[in-house]
C-alpha positions as CSV (number, residue, x, y, z in Angstrom):
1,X,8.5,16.5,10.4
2,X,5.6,13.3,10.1
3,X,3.3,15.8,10.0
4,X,4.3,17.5,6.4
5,X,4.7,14.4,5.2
6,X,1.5,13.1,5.8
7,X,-0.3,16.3,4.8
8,X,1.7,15.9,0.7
9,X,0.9,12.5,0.8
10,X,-2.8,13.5,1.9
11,X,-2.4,16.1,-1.0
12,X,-1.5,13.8,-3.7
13,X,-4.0,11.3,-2.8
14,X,-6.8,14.0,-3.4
15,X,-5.5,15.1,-6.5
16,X,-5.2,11.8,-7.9
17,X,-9.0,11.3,-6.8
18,X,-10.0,14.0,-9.1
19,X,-8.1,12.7,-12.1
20,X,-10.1,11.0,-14.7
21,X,-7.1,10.5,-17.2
22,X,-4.6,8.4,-14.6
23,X,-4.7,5.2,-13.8
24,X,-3.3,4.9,-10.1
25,X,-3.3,2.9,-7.1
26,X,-1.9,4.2,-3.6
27,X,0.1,1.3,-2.0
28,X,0.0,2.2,1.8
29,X,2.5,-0.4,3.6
30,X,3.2,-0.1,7.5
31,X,6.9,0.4,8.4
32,X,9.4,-0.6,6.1
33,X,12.1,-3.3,6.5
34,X,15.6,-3.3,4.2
35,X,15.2,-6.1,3.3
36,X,14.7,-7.9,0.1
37,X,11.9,-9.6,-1.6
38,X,10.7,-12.8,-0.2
39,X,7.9,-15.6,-1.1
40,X,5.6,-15.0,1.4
41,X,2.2,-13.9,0.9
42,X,0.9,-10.4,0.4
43,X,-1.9,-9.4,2.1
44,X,-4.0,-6.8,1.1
45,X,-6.9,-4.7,1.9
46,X,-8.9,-1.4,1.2
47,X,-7.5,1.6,3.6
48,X,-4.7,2.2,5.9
49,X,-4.1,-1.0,7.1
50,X,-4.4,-5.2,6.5
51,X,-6.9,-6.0,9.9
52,X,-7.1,-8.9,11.5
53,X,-10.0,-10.7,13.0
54,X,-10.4,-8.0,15.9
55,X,-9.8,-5.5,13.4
56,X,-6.1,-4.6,14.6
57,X,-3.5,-3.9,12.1
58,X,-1.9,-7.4,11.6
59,X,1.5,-6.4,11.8
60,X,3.3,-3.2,11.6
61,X,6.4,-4.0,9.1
62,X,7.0,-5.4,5.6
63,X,10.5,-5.7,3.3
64,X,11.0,-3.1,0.9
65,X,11.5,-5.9,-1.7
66,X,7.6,-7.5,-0.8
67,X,6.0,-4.0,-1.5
68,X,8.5,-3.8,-4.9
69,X,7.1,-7.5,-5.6
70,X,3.3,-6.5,-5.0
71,X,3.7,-3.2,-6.8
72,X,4.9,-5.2,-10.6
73,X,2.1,-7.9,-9.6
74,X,-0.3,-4.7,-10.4
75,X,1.3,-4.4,-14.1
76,X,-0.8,-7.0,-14.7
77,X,-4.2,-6.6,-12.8
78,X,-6.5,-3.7,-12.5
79,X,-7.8,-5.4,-9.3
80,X,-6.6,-1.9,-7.6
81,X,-7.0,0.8,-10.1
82,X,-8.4,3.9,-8.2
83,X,-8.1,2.5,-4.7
84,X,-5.4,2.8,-2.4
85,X,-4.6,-0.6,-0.8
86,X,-2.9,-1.8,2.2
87,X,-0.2,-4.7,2.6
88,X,1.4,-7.1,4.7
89,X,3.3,-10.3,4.1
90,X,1.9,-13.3,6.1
């Protein structure tokens, strides 16, 4: 079942490559938490996952309502236009 999932989100991330008229940004969190927004800090960075010093994945889940929170936050900046960004809330 993953796998078709991955393979339309693969989809959809090449089509939006070729797209000159969109302005997007893929927001790739690890596994998701219900939970709801909190005040702690997003990190981010460019790819499939936030690395830490060694270059592991810092952690592996993050509240629904912290990728909500970082997803307005780009209403405002174009810091991640065209890009597909991870996240994870320190």
């Amino acid at each position: 079942m993953i796998r078709s999932v991955l393979n339309d989100m693969y989809e959809m991330e090449t089509f939006l490559k070729k797209t000159d008229d969109i302005n997007w940004t893929v927001v790739r969190p690890p596994g998701l938490k219900n939970e709801p927004a909190t005040t702690k800090e997003v990190l981010t960075h460019e790819g499939y996952f936030v690395p830490d010093s060694s270059g592991n994945p810092i952690g592996n889940t993050v509240a629904r309502g912290d990728v909500a929170r970082f997803m307005l936050s780009l209403l405002d900046s174009n810091t991640w236009i065209k890009k597909g960004v991870a996240i994870i809330t320190q």
